[in-house]
C-alpha positions as CSV (number, residue, x, y, z in Angstrom):
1,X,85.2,26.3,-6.8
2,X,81.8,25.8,-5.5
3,X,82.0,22.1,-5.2
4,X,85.5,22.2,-3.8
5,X,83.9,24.4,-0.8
6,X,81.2,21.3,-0.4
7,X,83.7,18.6,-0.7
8,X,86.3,20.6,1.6
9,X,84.1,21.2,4.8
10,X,82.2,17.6,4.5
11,X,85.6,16.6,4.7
12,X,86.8,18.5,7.6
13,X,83.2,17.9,9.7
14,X,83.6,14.1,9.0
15,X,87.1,13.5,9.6
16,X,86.3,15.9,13.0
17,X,83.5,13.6,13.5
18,X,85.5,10.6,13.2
19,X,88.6,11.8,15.5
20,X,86.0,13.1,18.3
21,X,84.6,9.4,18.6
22,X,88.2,7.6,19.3
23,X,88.4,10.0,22.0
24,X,88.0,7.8,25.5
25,X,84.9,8.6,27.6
26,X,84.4,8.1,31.5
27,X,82.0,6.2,33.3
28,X,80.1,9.2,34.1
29,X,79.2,10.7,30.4
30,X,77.1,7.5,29.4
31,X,73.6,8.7,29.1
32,X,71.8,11.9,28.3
33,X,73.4,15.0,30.5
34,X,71.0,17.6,31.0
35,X,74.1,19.7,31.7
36,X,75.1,19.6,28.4
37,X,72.0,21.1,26.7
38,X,72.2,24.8,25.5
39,X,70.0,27.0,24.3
40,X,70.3,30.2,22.4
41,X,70.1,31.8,18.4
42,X,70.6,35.3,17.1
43,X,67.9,38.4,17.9
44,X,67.5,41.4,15.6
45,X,65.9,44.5,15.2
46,X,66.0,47.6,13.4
47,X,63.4,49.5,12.5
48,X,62.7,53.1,10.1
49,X,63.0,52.9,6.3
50,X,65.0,49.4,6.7
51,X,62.9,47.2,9.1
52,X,64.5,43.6,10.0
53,X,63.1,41.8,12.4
54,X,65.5,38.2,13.3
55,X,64.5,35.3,15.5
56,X,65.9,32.5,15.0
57,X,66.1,30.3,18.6
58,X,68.4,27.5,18.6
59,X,68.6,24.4,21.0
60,X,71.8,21.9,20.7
61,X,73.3,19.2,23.3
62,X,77.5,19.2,23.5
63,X,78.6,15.7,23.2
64,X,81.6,16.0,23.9
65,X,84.8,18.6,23.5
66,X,84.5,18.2,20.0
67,X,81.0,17.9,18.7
68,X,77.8,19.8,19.4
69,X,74.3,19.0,17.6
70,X,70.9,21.0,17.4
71,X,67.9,21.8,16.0
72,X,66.0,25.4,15.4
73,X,63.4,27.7,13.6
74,X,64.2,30.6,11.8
75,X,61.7,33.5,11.0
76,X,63.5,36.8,9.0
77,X,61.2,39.8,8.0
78,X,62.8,42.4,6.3
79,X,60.9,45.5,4.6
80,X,62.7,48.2,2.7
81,X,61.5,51.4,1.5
82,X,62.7,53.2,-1.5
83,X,62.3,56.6,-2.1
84,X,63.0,58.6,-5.1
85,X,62.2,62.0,-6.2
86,X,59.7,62.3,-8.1
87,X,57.9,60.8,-5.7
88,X,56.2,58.4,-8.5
89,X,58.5,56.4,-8.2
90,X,58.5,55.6,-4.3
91,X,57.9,51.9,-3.1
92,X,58.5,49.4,-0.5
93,X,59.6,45.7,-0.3
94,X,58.3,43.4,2.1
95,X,59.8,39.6,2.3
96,X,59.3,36.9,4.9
97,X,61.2,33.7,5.8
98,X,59.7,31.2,7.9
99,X,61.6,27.6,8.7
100,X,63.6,24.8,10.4
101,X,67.2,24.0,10.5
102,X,69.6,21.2,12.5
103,X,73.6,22.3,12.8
104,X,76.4,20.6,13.6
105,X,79.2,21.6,15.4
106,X,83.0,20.7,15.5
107,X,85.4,22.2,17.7
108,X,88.8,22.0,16.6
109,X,90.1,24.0,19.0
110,X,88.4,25.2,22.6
111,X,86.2,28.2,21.6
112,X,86.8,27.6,17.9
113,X,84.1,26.0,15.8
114,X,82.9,25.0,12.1
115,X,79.2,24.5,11.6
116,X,77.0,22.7,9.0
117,X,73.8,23.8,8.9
118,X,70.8,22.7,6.7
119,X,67.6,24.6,6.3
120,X,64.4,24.3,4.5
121,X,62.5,27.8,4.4
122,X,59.2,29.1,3.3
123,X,59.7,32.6,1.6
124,X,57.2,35.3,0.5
125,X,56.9,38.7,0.1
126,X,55.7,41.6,-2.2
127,X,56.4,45.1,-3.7
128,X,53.9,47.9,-2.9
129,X,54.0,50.7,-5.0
130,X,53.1,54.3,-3.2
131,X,52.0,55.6,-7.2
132,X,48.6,53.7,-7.5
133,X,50.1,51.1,-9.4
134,X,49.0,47.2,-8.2
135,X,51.2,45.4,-5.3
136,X,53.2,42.8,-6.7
137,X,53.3,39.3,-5.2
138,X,56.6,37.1,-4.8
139,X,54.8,33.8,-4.6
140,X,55.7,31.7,-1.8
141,X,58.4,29.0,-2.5
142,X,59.7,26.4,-0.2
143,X,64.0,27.1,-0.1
144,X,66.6,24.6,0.9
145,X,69.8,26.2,2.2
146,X,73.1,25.1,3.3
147,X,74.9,27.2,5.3
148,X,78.9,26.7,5.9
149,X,81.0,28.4,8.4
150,X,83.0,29.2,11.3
151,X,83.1,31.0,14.5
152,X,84.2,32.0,17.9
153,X,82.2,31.1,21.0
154,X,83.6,33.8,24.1
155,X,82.5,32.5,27.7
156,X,80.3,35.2,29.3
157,X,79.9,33.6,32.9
158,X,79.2,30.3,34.0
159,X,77.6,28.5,31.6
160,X,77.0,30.8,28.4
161,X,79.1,31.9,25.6
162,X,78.9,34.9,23.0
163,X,78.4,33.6,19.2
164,X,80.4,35.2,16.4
165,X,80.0,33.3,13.1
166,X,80.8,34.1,9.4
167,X,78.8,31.7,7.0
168,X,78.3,31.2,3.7
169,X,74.8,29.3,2.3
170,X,76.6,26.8,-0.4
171,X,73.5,25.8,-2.4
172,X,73.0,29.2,-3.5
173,X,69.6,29.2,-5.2
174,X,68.4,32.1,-7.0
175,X,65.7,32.7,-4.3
176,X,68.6,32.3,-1.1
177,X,67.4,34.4,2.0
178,X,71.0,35.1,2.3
179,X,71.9,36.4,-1.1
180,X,75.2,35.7,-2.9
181,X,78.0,36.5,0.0
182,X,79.4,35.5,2.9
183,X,77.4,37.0,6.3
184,X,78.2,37.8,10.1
185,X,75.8,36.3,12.4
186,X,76.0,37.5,16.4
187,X,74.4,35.7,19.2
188,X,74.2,33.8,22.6
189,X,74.1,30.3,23.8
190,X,73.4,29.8,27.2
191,X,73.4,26.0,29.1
192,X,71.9,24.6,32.2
């Protein structure tokens, strides 16, 4: 199933890759466009016994209708605590992800998208025990991801757009900053 998931939206990007380049262009779209460039990403916070902090800024250039590139970093720090009576047993996880990632974008439809987006991520972390026992170290490991999905983009004024994605990472390695199931992602994406 996994590998018909790969071979499906390779498919679908490539063959919406292909069909956006037959498309004719004016006289006036040769060249770079600053108009086209857009920045945005996704912002979290909460904060108490569950702490996640998410920044992840994104920049990406429209080519045309149907194709949008970019690049971005990525930097996810969660920490949970765990209580549990008796108290001995009380600890906390901290994890970190630091790293890079390029999407791409094909709009099928106006508004409606499917992204590919490939990552390579530095993860750490440890468990501190609040019972005297030692913290234990998760050593840090470089993680490749690949992240499949779709979305909505909803125009909020003149140039920016609301981001609603579901998305999927389709290497799933054991160490996957986005664990075994299918996410929501929210953001923004704002152009010149």
């Amino acid at each position: 199933m996994k590998r018909f998931t790969i071979l499906f939206t390779l498919f679908f990007v490539l063959g919406a890759c292909a069909f956006a380049q037959d498309q004719p262009e004016d006289e006036s779209s040769k060249g770079f466009d600053k108009s086209k460039l857009f920045f945005g990403g996704n912002f979290g916070l909460s904060f108490g016994d569950y702490t996640f902090i998410n920044i992840t800024p994104q920049v990406g250039y429209r080519f045309n209708k149907f194709f949008a590139a970019g690049a971005g970093l990525n930097f996810l720090y969660s920490s949970i605590r765990y209580r549990y009576s008796p108290s001995t047993y009380d600890y906390k996880d901290n994890y970190g992800v630091a790293g890079l990632n390029i999407f791409g974008r094909v709009y099928p439809i106006d508004y409606i998208f499917v992204q590919l987006q490939p990552e390579l991520n530095y993860t750490w972390g440890k468990e501190i025990y609040y019972n005297g026992s030692p913290e234990a170290k998760l050593p840090g490991e470089f993680i490749p991801s690949l992240l499949g999905g779709a979305g909505g983009a909803i125009p909020a004024g003149r140039s920016g757009a609301f981001i609603i994605m579901v998305q999927y990472d389709l290497l799933q390695n054991n160490r996957s900053p986005y664990g075994k199931q299918a996410f929501f992602t929210f953001g923004f994406n704002m152009g010149f």
